[in-house]
C-alpha positions in Angstrom: -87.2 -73.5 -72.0 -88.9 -71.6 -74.5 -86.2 -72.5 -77.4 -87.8 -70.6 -80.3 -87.1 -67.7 -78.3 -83.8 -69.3 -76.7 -82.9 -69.3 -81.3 -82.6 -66.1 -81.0 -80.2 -65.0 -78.3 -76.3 -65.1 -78.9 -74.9 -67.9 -77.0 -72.5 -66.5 -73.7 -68.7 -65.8 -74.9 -65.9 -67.8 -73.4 -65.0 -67.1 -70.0 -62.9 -70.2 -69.6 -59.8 -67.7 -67.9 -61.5 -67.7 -65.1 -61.5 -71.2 -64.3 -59.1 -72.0 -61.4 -56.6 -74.8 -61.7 -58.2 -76.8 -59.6 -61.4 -76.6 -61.2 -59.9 -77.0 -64.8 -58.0 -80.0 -63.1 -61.6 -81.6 -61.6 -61.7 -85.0 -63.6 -65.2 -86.4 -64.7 -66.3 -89.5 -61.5 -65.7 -93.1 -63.9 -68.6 -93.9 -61.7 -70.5 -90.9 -62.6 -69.7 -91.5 -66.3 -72.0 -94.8 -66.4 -74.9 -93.6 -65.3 -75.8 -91.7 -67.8 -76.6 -95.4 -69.8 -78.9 -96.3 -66.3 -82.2 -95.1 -68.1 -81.6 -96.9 -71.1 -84.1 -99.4 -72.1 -83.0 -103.2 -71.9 -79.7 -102.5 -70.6 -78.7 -105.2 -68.1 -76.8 -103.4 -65.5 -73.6 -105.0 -64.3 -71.5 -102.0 -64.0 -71.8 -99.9 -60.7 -72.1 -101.3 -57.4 -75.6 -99.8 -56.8 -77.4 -101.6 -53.8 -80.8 -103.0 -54.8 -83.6 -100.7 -54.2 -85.5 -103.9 -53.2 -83.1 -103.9 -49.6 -84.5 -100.0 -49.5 -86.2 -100.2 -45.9 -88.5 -97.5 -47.5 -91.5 -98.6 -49.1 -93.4 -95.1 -49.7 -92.7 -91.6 -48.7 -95.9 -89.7 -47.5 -96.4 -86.1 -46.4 -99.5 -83.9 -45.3 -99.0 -80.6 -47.5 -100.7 -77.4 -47.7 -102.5 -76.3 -50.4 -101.1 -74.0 -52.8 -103.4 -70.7 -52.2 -103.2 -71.6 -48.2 -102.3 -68.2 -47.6 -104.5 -65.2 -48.6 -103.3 -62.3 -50.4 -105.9 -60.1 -50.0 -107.7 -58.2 -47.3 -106.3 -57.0 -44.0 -106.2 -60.2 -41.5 -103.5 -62.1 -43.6 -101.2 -62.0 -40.9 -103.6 -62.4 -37.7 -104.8 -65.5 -39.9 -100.8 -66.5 -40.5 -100.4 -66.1 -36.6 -103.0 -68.5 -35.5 -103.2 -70.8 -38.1 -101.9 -73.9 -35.9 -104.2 -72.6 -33.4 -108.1 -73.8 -33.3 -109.0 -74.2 -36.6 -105.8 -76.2 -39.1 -105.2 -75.2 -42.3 -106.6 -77.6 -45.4 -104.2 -80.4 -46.7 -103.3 -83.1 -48.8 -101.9 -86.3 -48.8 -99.0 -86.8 -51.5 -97.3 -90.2 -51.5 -94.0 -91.3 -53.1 -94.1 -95.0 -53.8 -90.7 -96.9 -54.4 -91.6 -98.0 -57.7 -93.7 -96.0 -60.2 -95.5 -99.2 -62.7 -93.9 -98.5 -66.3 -91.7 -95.8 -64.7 -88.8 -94.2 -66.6 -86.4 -91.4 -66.0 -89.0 -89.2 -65.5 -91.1 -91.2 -63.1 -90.7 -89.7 -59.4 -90.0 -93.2 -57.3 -87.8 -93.7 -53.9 -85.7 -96.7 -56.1 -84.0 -93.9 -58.4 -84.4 -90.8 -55.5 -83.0 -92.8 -52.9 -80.2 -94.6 -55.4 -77.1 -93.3 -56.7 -77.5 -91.1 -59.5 -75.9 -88.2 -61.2 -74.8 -85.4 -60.0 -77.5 -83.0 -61.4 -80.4 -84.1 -59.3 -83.3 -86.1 -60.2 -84.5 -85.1 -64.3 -88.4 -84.2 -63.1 -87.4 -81.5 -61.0 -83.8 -80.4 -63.6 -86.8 -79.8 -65.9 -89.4 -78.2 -63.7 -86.4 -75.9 -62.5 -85.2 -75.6 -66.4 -88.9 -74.1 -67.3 -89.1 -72.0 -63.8 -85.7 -70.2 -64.9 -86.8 -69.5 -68.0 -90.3 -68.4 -67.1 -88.8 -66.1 -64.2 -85.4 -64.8 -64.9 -85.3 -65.1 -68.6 -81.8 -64.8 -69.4 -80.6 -62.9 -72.0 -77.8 -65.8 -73.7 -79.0 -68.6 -75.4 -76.6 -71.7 -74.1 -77.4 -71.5 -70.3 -77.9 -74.3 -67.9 -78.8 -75.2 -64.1 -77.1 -77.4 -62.0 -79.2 -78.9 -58.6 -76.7 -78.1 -55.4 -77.6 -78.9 -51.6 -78.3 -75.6 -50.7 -76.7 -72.1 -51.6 -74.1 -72.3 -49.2 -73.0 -75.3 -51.1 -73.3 -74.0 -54.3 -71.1 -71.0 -53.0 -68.5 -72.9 -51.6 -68.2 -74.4 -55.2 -68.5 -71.6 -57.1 -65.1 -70.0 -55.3 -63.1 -73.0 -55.9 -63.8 -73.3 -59.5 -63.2 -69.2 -60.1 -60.7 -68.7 -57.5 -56.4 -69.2 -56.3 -55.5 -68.9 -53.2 -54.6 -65.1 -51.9 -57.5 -63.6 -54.4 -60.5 -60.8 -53.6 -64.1 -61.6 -53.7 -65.5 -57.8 -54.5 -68.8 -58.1 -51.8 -71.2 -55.6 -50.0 -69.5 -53.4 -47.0 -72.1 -55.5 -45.0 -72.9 -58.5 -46.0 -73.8 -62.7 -45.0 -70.8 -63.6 -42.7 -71.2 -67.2 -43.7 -70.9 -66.1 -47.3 -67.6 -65.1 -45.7 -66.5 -67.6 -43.8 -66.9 -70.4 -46.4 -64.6 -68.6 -48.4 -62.0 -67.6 -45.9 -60.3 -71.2 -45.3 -59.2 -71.6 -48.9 -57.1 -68.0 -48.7 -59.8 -66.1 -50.4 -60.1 -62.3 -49.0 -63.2 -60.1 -48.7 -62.8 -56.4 -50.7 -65.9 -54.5 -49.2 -67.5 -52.0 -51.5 -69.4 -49.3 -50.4 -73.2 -49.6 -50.2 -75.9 -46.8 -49.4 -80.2 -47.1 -48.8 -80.2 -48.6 -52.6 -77.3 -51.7 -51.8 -74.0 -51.8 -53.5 -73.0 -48.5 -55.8 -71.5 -48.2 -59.1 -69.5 -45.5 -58.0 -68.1 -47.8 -55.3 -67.3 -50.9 -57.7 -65.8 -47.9 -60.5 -63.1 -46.5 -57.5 -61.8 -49.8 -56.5 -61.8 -51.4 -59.6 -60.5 -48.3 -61.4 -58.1 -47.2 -58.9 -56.6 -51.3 -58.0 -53.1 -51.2 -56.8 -51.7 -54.4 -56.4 -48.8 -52.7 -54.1 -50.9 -51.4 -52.2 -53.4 -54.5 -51.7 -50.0 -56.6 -50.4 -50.0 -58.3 -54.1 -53.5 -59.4 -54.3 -54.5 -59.3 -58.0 -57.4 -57.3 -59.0 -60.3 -59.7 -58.0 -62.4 -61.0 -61.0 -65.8 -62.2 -58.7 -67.9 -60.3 -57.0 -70.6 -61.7 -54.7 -73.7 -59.8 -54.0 -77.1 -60.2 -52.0 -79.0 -57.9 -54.7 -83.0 -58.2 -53.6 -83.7 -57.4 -49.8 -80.2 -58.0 -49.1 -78.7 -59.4 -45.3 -77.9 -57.7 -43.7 -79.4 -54.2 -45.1 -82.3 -55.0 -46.1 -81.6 -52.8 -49.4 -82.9 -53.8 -53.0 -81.3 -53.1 -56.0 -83.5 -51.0 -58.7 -83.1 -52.4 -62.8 -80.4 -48.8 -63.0 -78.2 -49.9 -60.6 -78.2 -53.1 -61.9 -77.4 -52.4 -65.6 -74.3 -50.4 -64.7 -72.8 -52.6 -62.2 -72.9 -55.4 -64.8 -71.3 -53.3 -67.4 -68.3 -52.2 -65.1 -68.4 -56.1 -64.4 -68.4 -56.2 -68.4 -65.5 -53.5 -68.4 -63.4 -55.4 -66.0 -64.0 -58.6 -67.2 -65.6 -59.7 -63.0 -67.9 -62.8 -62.6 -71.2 -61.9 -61.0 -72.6 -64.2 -58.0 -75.8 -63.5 -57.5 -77.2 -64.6 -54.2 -81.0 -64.1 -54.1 -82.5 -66.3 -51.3 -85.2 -63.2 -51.1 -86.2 -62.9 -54.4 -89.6 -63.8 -54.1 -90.0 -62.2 -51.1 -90.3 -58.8 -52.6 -93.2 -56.8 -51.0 -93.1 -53.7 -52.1 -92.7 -49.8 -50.7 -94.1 -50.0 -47.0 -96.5 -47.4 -46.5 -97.6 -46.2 -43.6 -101.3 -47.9 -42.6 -103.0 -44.4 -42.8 -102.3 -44.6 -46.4 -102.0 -48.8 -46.5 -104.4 -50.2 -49.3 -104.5 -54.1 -49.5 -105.2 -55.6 -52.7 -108.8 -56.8 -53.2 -107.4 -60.0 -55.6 -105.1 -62.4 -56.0 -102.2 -61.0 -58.9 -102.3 -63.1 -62.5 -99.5 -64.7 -62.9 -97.7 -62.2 -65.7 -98.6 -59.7 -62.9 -96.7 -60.9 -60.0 -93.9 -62.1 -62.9 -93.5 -58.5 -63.8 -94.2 -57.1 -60.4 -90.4 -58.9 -59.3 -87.1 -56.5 -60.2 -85.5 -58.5 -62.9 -82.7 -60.7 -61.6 -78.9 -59.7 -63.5 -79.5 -62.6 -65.7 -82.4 -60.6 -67.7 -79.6 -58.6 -69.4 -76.1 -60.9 -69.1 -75.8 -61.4 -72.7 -72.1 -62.3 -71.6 -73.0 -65.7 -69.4 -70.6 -63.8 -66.8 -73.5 -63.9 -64.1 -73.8 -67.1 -61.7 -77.2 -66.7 -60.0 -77.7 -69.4 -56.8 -81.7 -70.0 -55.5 -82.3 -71.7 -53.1 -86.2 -73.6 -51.7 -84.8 -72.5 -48.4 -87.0 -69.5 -47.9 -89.7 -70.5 -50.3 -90.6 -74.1 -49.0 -87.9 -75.2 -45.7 -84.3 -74.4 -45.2 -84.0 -78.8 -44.2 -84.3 -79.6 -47.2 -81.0 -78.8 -48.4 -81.9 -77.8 -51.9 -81.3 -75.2 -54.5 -79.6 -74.6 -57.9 -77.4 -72.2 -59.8 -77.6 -70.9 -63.6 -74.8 -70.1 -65.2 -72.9 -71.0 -68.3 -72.6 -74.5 -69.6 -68.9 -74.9 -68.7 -69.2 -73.0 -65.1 -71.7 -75.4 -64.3 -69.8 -78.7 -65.8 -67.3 -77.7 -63.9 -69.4 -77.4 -60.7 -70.9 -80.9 -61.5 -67.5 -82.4 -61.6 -67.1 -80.7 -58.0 -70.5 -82.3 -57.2 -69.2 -85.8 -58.2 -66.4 -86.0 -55.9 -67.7 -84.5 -52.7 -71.8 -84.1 -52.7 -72.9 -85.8 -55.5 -76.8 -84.8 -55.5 -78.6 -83.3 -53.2 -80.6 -85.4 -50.7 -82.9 -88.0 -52.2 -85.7 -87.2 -49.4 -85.7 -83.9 -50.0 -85.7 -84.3 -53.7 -88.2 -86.6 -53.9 -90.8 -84.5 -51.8 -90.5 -81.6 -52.8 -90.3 -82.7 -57.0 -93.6 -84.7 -55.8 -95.1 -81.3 -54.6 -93.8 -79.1 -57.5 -94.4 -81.4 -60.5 -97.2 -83.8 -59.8 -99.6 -81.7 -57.1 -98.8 -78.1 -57.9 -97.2 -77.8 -61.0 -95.9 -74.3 -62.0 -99.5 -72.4 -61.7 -99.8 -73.8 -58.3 -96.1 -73.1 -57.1 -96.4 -69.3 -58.2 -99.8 -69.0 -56.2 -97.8 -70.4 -53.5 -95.2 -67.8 -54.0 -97.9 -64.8 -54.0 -99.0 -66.0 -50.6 -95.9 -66.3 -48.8 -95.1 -62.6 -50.5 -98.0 -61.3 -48.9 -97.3 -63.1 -45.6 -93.6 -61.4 -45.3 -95.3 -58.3 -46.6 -97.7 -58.4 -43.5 -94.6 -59.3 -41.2 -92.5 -55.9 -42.8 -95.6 -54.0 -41.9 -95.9 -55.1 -38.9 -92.0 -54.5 -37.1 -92.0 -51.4 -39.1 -95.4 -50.4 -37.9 -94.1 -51.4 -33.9 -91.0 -49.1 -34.6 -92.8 -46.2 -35.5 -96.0 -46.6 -32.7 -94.3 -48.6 -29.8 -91.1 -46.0 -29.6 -93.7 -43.3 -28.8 -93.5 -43.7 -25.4 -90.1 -42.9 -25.1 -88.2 -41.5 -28.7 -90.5 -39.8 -31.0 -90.5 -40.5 -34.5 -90.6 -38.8 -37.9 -90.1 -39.2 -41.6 -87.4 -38.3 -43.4 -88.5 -35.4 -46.0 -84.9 -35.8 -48.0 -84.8 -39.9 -48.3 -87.7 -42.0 -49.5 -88.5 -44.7 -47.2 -86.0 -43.6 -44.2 -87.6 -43.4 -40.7 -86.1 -41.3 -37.9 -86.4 -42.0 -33.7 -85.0 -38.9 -32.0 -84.9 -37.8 -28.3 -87.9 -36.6 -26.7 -89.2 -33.6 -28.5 -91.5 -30.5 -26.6 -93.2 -30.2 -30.4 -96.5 -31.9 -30.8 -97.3 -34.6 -33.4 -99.4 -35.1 -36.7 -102.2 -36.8 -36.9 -100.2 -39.7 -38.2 -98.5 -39.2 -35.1 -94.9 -37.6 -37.3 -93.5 -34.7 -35.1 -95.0 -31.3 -36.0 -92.6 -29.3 -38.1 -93.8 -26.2 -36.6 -91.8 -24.5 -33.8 -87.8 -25.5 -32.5 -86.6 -29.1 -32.0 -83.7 -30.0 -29.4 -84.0 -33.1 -30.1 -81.2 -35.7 -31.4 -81.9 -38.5 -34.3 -80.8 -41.7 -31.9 -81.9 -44.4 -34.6 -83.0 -44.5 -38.2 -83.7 -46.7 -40.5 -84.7 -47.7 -44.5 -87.8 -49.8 -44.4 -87.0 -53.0 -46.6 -89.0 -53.5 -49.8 -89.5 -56.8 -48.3 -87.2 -59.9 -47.7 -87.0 -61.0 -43.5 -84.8 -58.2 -42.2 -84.3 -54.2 -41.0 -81.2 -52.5 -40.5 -81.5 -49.7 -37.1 -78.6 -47.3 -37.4 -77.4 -46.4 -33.9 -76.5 -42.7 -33.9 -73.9 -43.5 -31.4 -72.4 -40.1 -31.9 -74.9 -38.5 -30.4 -74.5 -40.5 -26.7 -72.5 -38.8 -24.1 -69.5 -40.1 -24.4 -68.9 -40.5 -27.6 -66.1 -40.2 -29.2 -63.9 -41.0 -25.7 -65.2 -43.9 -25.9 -65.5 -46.3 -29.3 -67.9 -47.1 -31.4 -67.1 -50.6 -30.9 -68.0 -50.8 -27.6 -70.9 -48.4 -27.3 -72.1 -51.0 -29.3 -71.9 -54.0 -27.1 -72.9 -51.9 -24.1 -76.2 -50.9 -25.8 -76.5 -54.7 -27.0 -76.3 -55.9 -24.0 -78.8 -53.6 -22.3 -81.1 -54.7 -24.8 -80.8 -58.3 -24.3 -80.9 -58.0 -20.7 -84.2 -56.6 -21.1 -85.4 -59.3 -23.1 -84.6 -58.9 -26.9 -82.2 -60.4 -29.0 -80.8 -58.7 -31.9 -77.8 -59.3 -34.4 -75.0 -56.7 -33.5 -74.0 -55.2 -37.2 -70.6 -56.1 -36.6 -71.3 -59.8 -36.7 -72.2 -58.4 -40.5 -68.8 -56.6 -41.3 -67.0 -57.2 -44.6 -64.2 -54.8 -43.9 -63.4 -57.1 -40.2 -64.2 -60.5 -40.8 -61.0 -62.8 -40.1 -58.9 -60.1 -38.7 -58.7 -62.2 -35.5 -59.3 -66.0 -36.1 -57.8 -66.7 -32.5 -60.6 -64.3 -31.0 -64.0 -66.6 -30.9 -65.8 -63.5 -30.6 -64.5 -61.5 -32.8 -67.0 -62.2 -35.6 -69.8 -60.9 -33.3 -68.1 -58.0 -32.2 -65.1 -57.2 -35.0 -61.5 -57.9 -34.6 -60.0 -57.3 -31.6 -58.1 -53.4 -32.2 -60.3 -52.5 -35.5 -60.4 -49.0 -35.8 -64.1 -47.6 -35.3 -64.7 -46.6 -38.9 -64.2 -50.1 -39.9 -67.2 -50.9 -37.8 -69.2 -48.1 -38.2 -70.0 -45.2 -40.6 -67.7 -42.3 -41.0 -70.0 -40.5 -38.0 -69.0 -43.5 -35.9 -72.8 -44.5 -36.0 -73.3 -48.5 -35.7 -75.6 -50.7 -36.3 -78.6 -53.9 -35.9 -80.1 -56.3 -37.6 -84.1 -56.9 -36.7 -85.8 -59.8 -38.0 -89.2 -59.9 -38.3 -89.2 -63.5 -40.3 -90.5 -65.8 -37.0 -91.9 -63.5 -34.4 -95.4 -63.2 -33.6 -97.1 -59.7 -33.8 -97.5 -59.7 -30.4 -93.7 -60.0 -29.5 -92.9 -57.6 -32.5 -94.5 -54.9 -30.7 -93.6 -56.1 -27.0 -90.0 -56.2 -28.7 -89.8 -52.6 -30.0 -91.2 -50.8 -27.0 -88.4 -52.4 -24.9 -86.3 -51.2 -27.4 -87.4 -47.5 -27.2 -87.5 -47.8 -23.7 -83.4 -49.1 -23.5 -82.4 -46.6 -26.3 -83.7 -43.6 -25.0 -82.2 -44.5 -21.0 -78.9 -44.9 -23.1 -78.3 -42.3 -24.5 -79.2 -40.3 -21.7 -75.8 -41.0 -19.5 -72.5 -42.1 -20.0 -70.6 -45.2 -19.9 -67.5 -46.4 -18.8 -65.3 -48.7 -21.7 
């Protein structure tokens, strides 16, 4: 941390009210409490029953790792080059080796006899203070006293986070459509999803203002206004939508107004990629970014302006290096995050010592911050290539059966529509010229980046809507579409406004509680909904993929059903 500048920042106000009793009841591990003496020099350790690291069956931990500029950011065969790159030729790598003891180690040393031992709670001290510096480099947070706590993944640090803030029978304010297992680690312990409503941008003010301003506990069956709100803010899942600085700014001031705890999920933060553009106008950069570049090319994370310490943000390695490894960490206040380490002691402890130990190898000793942000630019421009390339097969493989346009109202919104007699553009876009019979059957946003696109069905456009629901035009068209070979996520499966509502239905969080009413699964036009990933498939398949799609979409709509 940069602490002349840290000198001059107001330390984050007291927000120990929102501690739940159980996390103000969380007692510090006896255990826990000696090991902070471990690292002292001298000390003869008689304490803790810690197994000798001699008995450790591991001698050395080695790895073959890629390099950090392994993926190119410039020119226009990044992605045929990510496609094949386990094919003929392999990519450049390099040996790194963890030995169990490090000669004239100390804390600071990265060896298998303290990764692999019992340790505190906060994670091995190389990679607290690699992750310390990264936070402060990246996010910059506007409060002077804030700290970072390891966790085994963001799901874990989650699952904390709404045991220390919430009681049984509260609200967690989230996205209309958001991560379902966000959802589901909350539900057990009584705590409720309020869905707020969300356009092309993510989450709006004016949705947070209305049910925050209007709250009636009468009318929410006693549930107290809720004081957290969880949020996927940068290429959200299931949307796809990013947040612009604007938006940000006054949703943390109505969180400032209403005294709410942000939780800010970002597991595709560093996936940002940009506008798409179609390739007719598609220029590729001819250089790698600098560093302060691709710093200031990234929309400031909430903690940039929480002056308050009221915003928890979780990251997570798990879609910059491997979901395995189980590792991530939170910022947030000193006492949210001695509280969460008190939670850590009695059920995780640290994160896996494997994991920890190769990946604070790679980060501190072969890459080092220079070499981890180079990393970062090339797996940007990987996902940016992958963006390109489903939205690219959407557009060109749908030809053949929907036509397609752009919308001339909405930045970045794509239309396919029935069959049209007009002709197209030369970017093949339908011809305004002349009259159009045709009906908009999908649409979508393209994503600024992150692994996912959301296709709106304009299920009231088919035949026989609205005799029959939305709900199950839904699973009919899903299931034509993976009978023909491609596998999406139904929407539903994404619903904050259903999740729960039928816990003795196993199916019911893919398809929404048995007897929702359709504009709890749908927009108010009864239109539904996908989610396309384009994070693992080949461009081949992309493409393959979204003609079969055209092809199933455009039979659909063209006959009716039965329920």
């Amino acid at each position: 941390m940069d602490y002349s500048t840290a000198m001059t920042k107001p330390d984050g106000v007291d927000l120990s009210h929102h501690l739940s009793r159980l996390a103000i009841e969380r007692q510090q591990s006896p255990l826990k409490g000696l090991y902070k003496y471990m690292n002292r020099p001298g000390l003869i350790m008689l304490a803790g029953g810690l197994p000798s690291p001699d008995y450790f069956p591991f001698e050395s931990l080695s790895a073959q790792t890629l390099l950090p500029n392994t993926f190119k950011t410039t020119g226009e065969s990044t992605f045929a080059w990510l496609w094949s790159m386990f094919g003929k030729s392999s990519p450049a790598t390099r040996g790194v080796t963890v030995p169990k003891y490090v000669e004239g180690g100390d804390a600071m040393s990265i060896q298998l006899s303290t990764a692999l031992q019992y340790g505190m709670a906060t994670g091995l001290p190389p990679l607290q203070a690699f992750i310390r510096e990264f936070t402060a480099k990246v996010f910059q947070p506007a409060y002077a006293n804030w700290d970072v706590l390891l966790c085994a993944g963001s799901t874990d640090a989650w699952a904390k986070i709404c045991t220390t803030l919430c009681e049984r029978g509260d609200g967690i304010l989230c996205e209309e459509w958001t991560y379902p297992s966000a959802l589901a680690a909350a539900w057990p312990n009584g705590f409720r999803p309020v869905p707020l409503k969300m356009d092309g941008g993510g989450m709006t003010p004016e949705g947070l203002e209305e049910v925050l301003g209007g709250w009636d506990v009468e009318a929410r069956g006693g549930m107290k206004r809720p004081t957290i709100l969880y949020t996927v803010p940068v290429c959200q899942n299931p949307t796809g939508a990013t947040m612009t600085v604007e938006r940000k700014k006054a949703i943390y001031a109505l969180c400032v107004k209403y005294d709410v705890i942000i939780v800010e999920d970002d597991p595709y933060y560093f996936l940002q990629a940009g506008d798409y553009k179609p390739p007719s106008s598609r220029v590729y950069p001819s250089k790698t970014e600098s560093d302060e570049e691709f710093l200031n090319g990234l929309i400031p994370s909430y903690l940039k302006f929480d002056y308050q310490g009221r915003v928890i943000r979780i990251d997570t390695y798990s879609k910059t290096i491997c979901p395995g490894s189980r590792l991530g960490w939170i910022t947030a206040n000193p006492l949210f995050c001695e509280r969460m380490q008190r939670a850590n002691e009695s059920s995780t402890q640290a994160p896996c010592g494997f994991g920890q130990a190769l990946i604070t190898k790679l980060l501190v000793e072969e890459w080092g911050m220079t070499g981890y942000f180079r990393w970062l630019k090339g797996i940007k421009a990987q996902y940016r290539y992958r963006r390109n390339t489903l939205v690219d097969s959407l557009v060109e493989e749908s030809h053949a059966d929907l036509d397609a346009r752009s919308s001339t109202s909405l930045k970045g919104v794509y239309e396919l529509v029935s069959k049209d007699v007009r002709g197209r553009d030369e970017k093949g876009f339908l011809s305004e010229k002349g009259e159009s019979s045709s009906k908009t059957l999908l649409s979508f946003v393209a994503p600024q980046g992150g692994m996912f696109v959301w296709l709106r069905i304009h299920l009231s456009e088919h035949p026989s809507f609205p005799r029959i629901s939305t709900e199950v035009l839904v699973v009919k068209l899903w299931e034509a579409i993976a009978e023909a070979g491609v596998l999406l996520a139904p929407g539903t499966m994404f619903s904050g406004r259903t999740f729960g509502d039928d816990t003795t239905n196993p199916t019911a969080c893919i398809w929404g509680a048995e007897g929702a009413q359709p504009d709890e699964l749908a927009t108010d036009g009864g239109d539904g909904f996908f989610r396309l990933s384009f994070s693992s498939a080949t461009q081949k398949e992309m493409r393959s993929a979204m003609k079969i799609v055209g092809e199933v979409v455009a039979k659909f709509f063209k006959s009716e059903v039965e329920a």
